[in-house]
C-alpha positions as CSV (number, residue, x, y, z in Angstrom):
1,X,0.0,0.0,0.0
2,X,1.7,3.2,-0.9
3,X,2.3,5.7,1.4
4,X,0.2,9.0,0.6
5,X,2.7,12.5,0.4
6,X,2.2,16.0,0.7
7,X,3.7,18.9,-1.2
8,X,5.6,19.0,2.1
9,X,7.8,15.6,1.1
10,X,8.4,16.5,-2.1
11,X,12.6,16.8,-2.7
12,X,11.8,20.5,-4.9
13,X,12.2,23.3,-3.1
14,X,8.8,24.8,-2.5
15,X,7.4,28.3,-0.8
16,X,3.8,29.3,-0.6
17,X,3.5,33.4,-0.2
18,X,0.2,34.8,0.3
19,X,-1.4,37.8,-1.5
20,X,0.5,40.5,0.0
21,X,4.1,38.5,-1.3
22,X,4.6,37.1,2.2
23,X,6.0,33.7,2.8
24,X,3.4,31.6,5.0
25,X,4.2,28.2,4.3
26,X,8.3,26.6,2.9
27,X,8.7,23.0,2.3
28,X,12.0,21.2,4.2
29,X,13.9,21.5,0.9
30,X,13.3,25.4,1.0
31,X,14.3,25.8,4.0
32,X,17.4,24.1,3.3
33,X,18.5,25.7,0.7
34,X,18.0,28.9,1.8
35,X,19.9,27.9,4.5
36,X,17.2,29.8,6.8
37,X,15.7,28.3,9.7
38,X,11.8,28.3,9.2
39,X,10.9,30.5,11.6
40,X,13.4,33.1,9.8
41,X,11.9,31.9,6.4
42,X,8.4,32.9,7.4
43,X,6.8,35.8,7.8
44,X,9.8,37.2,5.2
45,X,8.3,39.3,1.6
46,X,9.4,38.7,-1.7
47,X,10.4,42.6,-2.5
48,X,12.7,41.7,0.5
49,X,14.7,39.0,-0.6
50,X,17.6,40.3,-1.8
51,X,18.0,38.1,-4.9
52,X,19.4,39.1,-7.9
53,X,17.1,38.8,-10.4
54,X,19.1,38.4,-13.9
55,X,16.7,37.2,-16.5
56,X,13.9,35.2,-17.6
57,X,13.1,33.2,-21.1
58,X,11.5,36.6,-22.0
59,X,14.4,38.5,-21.7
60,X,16.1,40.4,-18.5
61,X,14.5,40.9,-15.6
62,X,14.7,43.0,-12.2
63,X,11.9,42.1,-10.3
64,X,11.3,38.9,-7.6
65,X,9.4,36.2,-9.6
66,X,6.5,36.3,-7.1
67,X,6.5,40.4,-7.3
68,X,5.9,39.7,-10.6
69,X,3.5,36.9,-11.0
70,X,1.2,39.4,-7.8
71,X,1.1,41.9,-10.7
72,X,0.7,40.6,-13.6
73,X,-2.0,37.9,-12.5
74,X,0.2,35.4,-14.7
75,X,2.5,32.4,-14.5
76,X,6.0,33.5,-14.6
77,X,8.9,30.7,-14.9
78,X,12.1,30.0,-15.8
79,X,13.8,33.2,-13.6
80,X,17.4,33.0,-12.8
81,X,18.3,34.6,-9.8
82,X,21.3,34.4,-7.2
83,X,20.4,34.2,-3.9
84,X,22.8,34.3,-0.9
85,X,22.7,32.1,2.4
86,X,23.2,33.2,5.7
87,X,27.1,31.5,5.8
88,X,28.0,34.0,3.1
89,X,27.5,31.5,0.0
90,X,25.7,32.3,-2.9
91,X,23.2,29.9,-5.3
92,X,21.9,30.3,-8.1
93,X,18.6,29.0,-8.9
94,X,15.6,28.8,-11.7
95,X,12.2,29.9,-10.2
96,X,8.5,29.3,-11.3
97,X,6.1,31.4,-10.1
98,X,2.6,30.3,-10.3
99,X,-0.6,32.2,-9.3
100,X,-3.8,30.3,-7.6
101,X,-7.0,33.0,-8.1
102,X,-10.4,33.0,-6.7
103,X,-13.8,33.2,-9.2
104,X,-13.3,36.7,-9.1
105,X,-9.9,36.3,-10.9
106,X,-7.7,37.7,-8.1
107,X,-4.4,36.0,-6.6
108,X,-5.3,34.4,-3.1
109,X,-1.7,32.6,-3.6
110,X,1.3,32.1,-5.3
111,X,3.2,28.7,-5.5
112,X,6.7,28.9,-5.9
113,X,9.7,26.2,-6.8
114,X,13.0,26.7,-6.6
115,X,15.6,24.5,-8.6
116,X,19.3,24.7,-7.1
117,X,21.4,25.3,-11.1
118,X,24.8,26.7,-9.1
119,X,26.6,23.7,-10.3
120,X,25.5,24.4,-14.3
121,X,26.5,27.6,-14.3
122,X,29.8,27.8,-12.1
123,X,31.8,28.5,-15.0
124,X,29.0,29.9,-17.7
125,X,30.3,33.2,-19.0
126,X,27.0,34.7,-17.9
127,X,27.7,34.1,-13.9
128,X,31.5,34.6,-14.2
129,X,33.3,37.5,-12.4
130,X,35.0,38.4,-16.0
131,X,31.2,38.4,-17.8
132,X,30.1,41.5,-15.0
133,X,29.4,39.8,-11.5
134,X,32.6,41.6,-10.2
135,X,31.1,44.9,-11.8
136,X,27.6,44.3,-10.4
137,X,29.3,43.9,-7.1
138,X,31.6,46.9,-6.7
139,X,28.6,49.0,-7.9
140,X,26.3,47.9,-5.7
141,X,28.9,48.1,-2.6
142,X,29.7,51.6,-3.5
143,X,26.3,52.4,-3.9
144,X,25.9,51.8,-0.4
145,X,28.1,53.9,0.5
146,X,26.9,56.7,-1.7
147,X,25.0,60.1,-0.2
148,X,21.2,59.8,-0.5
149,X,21.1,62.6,-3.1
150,X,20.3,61.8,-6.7
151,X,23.1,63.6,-8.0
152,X,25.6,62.1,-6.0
153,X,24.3,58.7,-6.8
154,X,24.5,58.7,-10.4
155,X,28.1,60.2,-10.4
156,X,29.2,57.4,-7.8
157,X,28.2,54.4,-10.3
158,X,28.8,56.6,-13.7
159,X,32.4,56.6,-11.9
160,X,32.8,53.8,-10.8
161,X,31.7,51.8,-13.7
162,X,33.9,53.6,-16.5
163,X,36.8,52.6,-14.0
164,X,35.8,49.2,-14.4
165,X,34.3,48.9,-17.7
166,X,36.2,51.7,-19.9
167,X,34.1,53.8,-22.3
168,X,31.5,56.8,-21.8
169,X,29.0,56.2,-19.4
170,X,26.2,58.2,-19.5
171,X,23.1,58.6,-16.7
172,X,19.8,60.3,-17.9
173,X,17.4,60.2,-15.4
174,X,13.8,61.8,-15.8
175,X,13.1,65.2,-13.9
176,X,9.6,65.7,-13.0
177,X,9.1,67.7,-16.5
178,X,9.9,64.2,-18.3
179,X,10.7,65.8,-21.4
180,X,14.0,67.1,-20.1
181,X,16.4,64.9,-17.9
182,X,19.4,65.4,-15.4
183,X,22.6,64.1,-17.3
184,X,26.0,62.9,-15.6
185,X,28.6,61.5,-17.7
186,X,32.2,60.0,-16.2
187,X,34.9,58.9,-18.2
188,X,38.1,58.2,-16.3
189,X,40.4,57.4,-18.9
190,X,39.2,60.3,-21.3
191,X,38.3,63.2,-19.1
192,X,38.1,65.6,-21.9
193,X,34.9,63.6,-23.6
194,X,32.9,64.0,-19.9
195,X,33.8,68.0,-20.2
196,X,32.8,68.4,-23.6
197,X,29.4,66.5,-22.7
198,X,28.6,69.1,-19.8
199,X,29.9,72.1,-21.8
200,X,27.4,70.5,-24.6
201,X,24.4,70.5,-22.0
202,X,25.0,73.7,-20.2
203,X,24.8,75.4,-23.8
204,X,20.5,74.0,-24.2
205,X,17.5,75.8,-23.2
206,X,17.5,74.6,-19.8
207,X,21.5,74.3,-18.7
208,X,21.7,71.3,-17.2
209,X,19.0,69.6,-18.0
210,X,18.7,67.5,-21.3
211,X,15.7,67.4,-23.4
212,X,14.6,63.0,-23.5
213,X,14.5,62.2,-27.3
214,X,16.5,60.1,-29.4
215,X,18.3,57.2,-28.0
216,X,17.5,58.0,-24.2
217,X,13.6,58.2,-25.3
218,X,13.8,55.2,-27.4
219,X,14.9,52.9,-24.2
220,X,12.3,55.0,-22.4
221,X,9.2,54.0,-24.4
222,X,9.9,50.7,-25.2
223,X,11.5,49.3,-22.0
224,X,14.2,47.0,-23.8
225,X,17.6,47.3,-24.0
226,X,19.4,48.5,-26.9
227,X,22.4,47.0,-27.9
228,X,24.6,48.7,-31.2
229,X,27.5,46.9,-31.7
230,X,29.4,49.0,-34.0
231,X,27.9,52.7,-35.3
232,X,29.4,55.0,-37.2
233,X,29.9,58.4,-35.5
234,X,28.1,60.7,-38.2
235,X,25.1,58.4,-37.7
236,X,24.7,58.0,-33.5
237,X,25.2,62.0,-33.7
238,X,21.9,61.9,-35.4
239,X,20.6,59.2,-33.0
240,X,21.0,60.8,-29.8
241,X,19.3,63.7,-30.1
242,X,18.1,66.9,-32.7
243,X,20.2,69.2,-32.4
244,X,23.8,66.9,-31.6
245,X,25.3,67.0,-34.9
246,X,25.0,70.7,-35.3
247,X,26.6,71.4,-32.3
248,X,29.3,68.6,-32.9
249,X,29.9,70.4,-36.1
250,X,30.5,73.4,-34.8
251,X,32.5,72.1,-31.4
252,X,34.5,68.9,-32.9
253,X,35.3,66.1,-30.4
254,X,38.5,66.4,-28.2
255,X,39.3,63.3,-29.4
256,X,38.6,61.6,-33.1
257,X,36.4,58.7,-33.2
258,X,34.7,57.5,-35.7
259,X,32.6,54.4,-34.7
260,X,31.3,53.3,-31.4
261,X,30.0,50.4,-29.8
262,X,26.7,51.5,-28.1
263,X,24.5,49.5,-25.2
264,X,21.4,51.6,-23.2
265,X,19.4,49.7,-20.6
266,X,16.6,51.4,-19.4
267,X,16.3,52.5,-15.0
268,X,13.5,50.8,-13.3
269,X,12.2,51.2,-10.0
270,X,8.8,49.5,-8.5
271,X,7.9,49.2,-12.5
272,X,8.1,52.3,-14.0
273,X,10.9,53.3,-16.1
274,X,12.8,56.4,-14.5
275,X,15.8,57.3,-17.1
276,X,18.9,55.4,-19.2
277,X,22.0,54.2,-18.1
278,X,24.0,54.3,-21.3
279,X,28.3,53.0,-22.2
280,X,29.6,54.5,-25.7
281,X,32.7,52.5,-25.8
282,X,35.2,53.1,-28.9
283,X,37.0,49.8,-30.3
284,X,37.6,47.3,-27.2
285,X,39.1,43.8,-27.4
286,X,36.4,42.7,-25.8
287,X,33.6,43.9,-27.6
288,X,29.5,44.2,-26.6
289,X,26.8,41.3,-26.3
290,X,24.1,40.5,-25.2
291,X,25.4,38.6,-22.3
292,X,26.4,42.3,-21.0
293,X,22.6,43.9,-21.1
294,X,22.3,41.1,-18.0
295,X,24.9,42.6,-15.7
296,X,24.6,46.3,-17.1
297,X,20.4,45.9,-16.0
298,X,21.3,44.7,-13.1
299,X,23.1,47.6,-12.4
300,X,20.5,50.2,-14.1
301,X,17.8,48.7,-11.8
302,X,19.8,49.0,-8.5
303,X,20.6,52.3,-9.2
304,X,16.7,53.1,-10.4
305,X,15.9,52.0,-6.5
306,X,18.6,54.3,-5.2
307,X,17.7,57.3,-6.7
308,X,13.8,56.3,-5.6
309,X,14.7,56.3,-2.1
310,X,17.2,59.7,-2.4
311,X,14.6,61.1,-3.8
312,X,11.9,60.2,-1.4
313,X,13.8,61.6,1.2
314,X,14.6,64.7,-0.6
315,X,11.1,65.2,-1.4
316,X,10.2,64.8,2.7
317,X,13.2,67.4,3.7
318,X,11.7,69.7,2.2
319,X,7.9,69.2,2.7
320,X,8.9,69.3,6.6
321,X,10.9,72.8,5.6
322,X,7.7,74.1,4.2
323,X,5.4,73.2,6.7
324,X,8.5,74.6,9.5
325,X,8.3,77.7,7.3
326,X,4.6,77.9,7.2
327,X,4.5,77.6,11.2
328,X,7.5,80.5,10.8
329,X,5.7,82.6,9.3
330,X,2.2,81.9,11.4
331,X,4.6,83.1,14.1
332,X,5.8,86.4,12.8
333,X,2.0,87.3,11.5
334,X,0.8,86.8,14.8
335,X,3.7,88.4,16.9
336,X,4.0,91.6,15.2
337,X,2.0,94.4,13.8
338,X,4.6,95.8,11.5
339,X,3.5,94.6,7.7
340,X,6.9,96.1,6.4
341,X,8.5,93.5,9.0
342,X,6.1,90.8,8.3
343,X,6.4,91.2,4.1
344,X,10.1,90.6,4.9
345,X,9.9,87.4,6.4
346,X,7.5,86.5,4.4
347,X,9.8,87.4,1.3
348,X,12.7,85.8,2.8
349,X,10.9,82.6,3.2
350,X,9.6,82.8,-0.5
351,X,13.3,83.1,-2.1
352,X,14.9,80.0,0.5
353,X,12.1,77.5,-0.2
354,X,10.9,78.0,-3.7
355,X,14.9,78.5,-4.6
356,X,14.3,81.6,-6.7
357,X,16.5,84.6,-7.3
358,X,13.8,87.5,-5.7
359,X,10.6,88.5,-5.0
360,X,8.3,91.3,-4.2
361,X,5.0,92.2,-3.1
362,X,2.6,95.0,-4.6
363,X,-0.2,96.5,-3.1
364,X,-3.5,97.5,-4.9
365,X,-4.3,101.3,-4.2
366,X,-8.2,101.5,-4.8
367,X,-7.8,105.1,-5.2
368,X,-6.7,104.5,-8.7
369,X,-6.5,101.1,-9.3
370,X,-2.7,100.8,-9.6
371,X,-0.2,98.9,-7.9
372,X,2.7,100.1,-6.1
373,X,6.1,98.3,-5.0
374,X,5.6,97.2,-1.0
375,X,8.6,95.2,-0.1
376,X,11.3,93.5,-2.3
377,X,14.3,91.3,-1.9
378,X,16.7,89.7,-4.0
379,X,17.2,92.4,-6.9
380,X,20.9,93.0,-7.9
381,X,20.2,97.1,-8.0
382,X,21.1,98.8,-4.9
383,X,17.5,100.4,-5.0
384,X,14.3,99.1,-7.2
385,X,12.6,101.7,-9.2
386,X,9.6,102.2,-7.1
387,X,7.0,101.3,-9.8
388,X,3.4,101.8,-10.0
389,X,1.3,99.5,-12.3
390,X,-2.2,99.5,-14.0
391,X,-3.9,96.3,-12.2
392,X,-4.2,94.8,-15.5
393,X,-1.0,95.1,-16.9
394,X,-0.1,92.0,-18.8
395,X,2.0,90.0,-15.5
396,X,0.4,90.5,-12.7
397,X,-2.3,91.6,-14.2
398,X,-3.7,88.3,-15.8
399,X,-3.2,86.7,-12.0
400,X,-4.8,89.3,-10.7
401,X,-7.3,89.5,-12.7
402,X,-8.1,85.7,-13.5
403,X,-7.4,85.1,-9.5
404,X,-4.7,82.2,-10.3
405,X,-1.5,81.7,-10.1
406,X,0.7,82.5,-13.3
407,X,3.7,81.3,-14.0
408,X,6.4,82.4,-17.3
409,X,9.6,81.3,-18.6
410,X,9.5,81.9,-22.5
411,X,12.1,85.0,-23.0
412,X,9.7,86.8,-26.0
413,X,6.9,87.1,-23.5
414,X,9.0,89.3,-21.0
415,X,9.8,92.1,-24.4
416,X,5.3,93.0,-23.6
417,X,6.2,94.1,-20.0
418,X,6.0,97.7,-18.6
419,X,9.2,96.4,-16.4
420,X,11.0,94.5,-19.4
421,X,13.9,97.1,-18.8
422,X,14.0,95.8,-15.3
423,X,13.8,92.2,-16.7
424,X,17.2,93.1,-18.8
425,X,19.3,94.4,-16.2
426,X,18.7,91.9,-13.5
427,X,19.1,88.8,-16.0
428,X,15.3,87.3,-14.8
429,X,14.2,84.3,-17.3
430,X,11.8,82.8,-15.3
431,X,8.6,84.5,-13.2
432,X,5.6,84.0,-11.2
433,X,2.8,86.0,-9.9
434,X,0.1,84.5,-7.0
435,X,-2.9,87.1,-6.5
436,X,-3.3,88.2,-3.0
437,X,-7.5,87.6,-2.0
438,X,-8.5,87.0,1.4
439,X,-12.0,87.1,2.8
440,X,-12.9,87.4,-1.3
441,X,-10.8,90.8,-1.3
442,X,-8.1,91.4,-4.0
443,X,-5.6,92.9,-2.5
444,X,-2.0,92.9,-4.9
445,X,0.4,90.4,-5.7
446,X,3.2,88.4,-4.4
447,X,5.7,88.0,-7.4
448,X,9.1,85.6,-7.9
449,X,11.7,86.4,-10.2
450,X,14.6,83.6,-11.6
451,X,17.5,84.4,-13.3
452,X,18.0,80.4,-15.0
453,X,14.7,78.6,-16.4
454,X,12.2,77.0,-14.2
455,X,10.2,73.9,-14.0
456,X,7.8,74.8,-11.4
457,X,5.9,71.1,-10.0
458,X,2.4,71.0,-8.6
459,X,4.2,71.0,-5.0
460,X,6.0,74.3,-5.8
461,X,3.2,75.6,-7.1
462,X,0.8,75.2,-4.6
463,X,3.4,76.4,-2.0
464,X,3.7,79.7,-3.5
465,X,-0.2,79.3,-3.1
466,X,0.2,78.8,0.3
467,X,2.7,81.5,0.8
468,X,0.0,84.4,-1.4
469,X,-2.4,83.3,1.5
470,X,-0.3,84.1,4.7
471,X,0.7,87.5,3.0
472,X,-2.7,88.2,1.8
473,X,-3.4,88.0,5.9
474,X,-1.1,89.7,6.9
475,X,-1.7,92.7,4.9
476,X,-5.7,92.4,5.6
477,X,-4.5,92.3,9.2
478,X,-2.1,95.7,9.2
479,X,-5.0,97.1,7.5
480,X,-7.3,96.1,10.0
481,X,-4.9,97.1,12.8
482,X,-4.8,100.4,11.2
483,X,-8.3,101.1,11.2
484,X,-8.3,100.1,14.9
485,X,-5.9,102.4,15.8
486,X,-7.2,105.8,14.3
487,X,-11.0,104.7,15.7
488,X,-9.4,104.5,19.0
489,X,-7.7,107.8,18.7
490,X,-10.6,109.4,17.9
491,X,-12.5,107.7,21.0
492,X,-10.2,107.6,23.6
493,X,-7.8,109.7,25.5
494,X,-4.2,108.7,24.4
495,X,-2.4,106.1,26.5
496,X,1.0,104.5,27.4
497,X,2.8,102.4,25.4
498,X,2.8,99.2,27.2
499,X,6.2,98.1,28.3
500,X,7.9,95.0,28.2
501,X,8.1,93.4,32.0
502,X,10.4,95.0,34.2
503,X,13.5,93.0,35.2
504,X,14.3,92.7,31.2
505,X,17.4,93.5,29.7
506,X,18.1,95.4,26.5
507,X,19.7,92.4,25.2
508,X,16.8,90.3,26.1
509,X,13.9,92.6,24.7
510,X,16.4,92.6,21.7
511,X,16.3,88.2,21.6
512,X,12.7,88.5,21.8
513,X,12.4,90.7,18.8
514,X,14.3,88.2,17.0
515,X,12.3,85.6,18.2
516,X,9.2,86.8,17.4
517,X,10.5,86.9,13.8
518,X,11.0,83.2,13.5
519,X,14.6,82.8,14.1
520,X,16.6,80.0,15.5
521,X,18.8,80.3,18.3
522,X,21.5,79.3,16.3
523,X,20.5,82.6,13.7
524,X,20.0,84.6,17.3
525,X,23.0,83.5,18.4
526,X,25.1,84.8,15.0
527,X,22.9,87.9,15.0
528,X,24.4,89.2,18.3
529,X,27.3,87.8,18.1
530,X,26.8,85.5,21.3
531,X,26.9,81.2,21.2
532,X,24.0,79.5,20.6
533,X,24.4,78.0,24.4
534,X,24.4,81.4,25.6
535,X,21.0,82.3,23.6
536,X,19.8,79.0,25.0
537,X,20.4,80.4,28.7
538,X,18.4,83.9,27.5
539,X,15.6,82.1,26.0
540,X,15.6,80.4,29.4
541,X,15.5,83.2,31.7
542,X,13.1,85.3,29.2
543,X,10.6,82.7,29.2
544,X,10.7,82.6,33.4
545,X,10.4,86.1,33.7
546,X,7.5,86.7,31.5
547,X,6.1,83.5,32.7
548,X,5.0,82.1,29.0
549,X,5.6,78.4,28.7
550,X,7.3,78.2,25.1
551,X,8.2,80.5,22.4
552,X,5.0,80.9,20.8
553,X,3.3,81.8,24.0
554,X,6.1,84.4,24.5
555,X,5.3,85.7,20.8
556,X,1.6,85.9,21.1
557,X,2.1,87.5,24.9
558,X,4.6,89.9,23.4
559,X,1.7,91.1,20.4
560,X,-1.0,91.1,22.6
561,X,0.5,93.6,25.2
562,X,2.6,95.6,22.5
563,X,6.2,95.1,23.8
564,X,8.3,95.7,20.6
């Protein structure tokens, strides 16, 4: 009578994940070799695996098996991917990853087998050190110890790549405005080609940023590699982009070449393609295949997920700098009844976090409709022609008049303004105007000025929003403040100033003032020339004797009671 067996006996290697890509159930032969105990083996995802995912009968491949089958609802087999085991070995092994749905056609789990292939390809070219392991490797180690800013990431394995693998590496990675990208070149062994690239994209519309067409866009759209083992120089000029011949033309190479080898893989992080790693390499020994697209994707994916992550942190740095700037600015609104005082915080805080060259705020006059200059920083002119301006001339007037935000950055639209002289003199290519309403009340504009081109995102946008608002209040409030003032000087008998509390010291009154504008100890402590452990003592003794509890109860205290 034959014995009956369970998936469980089977000699394969076997895991079970569940919908979410988490292991929940490993046969003994998984467990073994994984060489993870099972209570380590459970409860692990497949995004966290670690494996390096090479390629699949399809052609390469970046993503865990199982990631894969979860989204595309399909079987998904023959994947080779290295894995390693706690000791510090490394296996290679072919996956299958099959899907079980319900009636309703969604995955409830996914089967996966694992079949150990070290010993078949221990000496293939495509797993040895001298086919691109090695290079895989040193990337990926001094990717890790790269700084989490996009920049810095793609120079580290442009770098360290044409060190390893000579030729012209090339990064293009998508900016938010995907029809321009950020381009870093390296090329140790022919320093002259990487300056001639950068002297090439400084000289475009936008310095520094690419436009994505040719080649780059190519790889982009399609999400395949392209491999070009020999191209003839006039030609790949053509190729890469409109525009490259003429300038080549015009600026010939350091160096002469006249064919290269070309291979571009495209970046992909979480599934979405994000830019182009690219290697132009002139006659080699050992020339391009397409055993190199496996290594070179590897690479292009890893670095895809890098540059995710920088960027994910870049984008959170400075949400949490706007919002602490917002809350800065709540502060000095509510602390001090001086607009001109208020407009310059408010200004200051506009040119730091939107990274713009100046800004300025005009007032509407409803006497006669115009605007007039109100507070202005950043301008290279000693003094700024104190201008006055029909409300609906062209910028600001379509903001104002449309009640939206208006951004420009074609150079033939800044000849049709009243101010286009100013625009010459102080080198502005870029502007934006925000209309000023609160309680439904125009009353002017806040405008920015840049002297490079901009490519304002929905976050900067609607932060400039944000900022229009708080100066919009604040000049409601000074108006408002006003008007209080002169009713109570025709009611009342004049009165006292109030004074600060007695016991204060000039130098205290003084940190409070600078407090109530927002700064830092660290900014109080350089403004009077005192360290910030001093200031820290101050702050202490200030808050004691006026018996607030924290800063902003000192600031509201200090408003309130009219101290400064």
């Amino acid at each position: 009578m034959a014995a009956s067996l369970s998936w469980k006996d089977v000699p394969g290697a076997i895991l079970i994940y569940d919908r979410a890509g988490q292991v929940i159930d490993a046969n003994d032969a998984a467990v073994g070799l994984l060489g993870l105990s099972r209570d380590r083996l459970l409860g692990t995802y497949a995004e966290d695996a670690e494996w390096l995912v090479l390629e699949a009968p399809e052609g390469p491949m970046s993503v865990h098996p199982v990631t894969a089958t979860l989204k595309s609802l399909q079987a998904v087999r023959g994947v080779l991917a290295r894995a390693s085991r706690p000791e510090g070995t490394d296996i290679w092994i072919q996956v299958d990853a099959v899907p079980q749905l319900n009636v309703a056609g969604e995955v409830t789990l996914v089967t996966a087998s694992l079949c150990d292939v070290s010993h078949l390809f221990a000496r293939s070219r495509l797993t040895s050190r001298g086919a691109g392991e090695h290079i895989v490797n040193e990337v990926v180690g001094e990717l890790a110890d790269a700084r989490l800013e996009t920049h810095s990431i793609l120079h580290v394995v442009t770098s360290a790549l044409s060190r390893m693998r000579p030729g012209t590496w090339v990064a293009s990675l998508l900016n938010k405005d995907p029809s321009t990208s950020l381009v870093v070149a390296a090329d140790v062994a022919n320093s002259e080609l990487v300056e001639y690239i950068n002297r090439h994209v400084a000289s475009l519309d936008h310095p520094g940023q690419a436009p994505t067409t040719g080649i780059s866009q190519r790889v982009i759209e399609s999400g395949k590699p392209l491999l070009l083992p020999q191209v003839p120089m006039s030609e790949l000029w053509e190729m890469i982009a409109p525009g490259v011949a003429a300038y080549v033309a015009e600026h010939p190479l350091p160096i002469p070449i006249e064919t290269s080898g070309v291979m571009v893989v495209p970046m992909r992080a979480r599934g979405a393609v994000v830019g182009t790693l690219a290697l132009y390499e002139r006659r080699s020994s050992n020339p391009l295949t397409e055993k190199d697209i496996i290594w070179m994707q590897a690479i292009a994916d890893r670095t895809a997920l890098a540059i995710e992550n920088a960027q994910l942190y870049e984008d959170a740095v400075v949400r949490l700098e706007r919002l602490g700037s917002l809350q800065s600015l709540s502060l000095a609104l509510s602390a001090s009844p001086d607009l001109r005082l208020t407009l310059k915080v408010i200004l200051d805080q506009v040119t730091a976090q939107l990274k713009v060259d100046a800004a300025d705020v005009l007032l509407l006059e409803e006497s006669d409709n115009m605007l007039a200059l109100a507070a202005s920083t950043g301008f290279l002119a000693t003094a700024v022609p104190d201008y006055r301006l029909p409300v609906d001339e062209g910028l600001p007037g379509r903001a104002l008049t449309g009640r939206r935000i208006e951004t420009l950055t074609a150079l033939s639209a800044f000849s049709q303004f009243r101010r286009r002289s100013l625009f010459a003199r102080e080198g502005f290519k870029a502007y934006g105007a925000v209309p000023l309403i609160t309680r439904g009340k125009l009353l002017g504009a806040l405008e920015v000025y840049h002297r490079t081109p901009l490519s304002p995102d929905q976050e900067w946008v609607s932060f400039l929003d944000a900022l229009g608002s708080v100066a919009a209040i604040a000049i409601d409030n000074a108006a408002m403040q006003e008007r209080l003032r002169k009713t109570s000087q025709g009611t009342a008998a004049p009165q006292r100033a109030p004074s600060p509390p007695q016991g204060l010291s000039l130098l205290e009154i003084q940190i409070i003032r600078l407090m109530v504008e927002g700064l830092t100890n660290r900014e109080i402590a350089a403004q009077v020339h005192l360290s910030q452990n001093t200031i820290k003592f101050h702050v202490r003794q200030i808050l004691q004797k006026t018996g607030a509890s924290n800063r902003t109860e000192l600031a509201h205290q200090a408003a309130k009671d009219g101290w400064l």
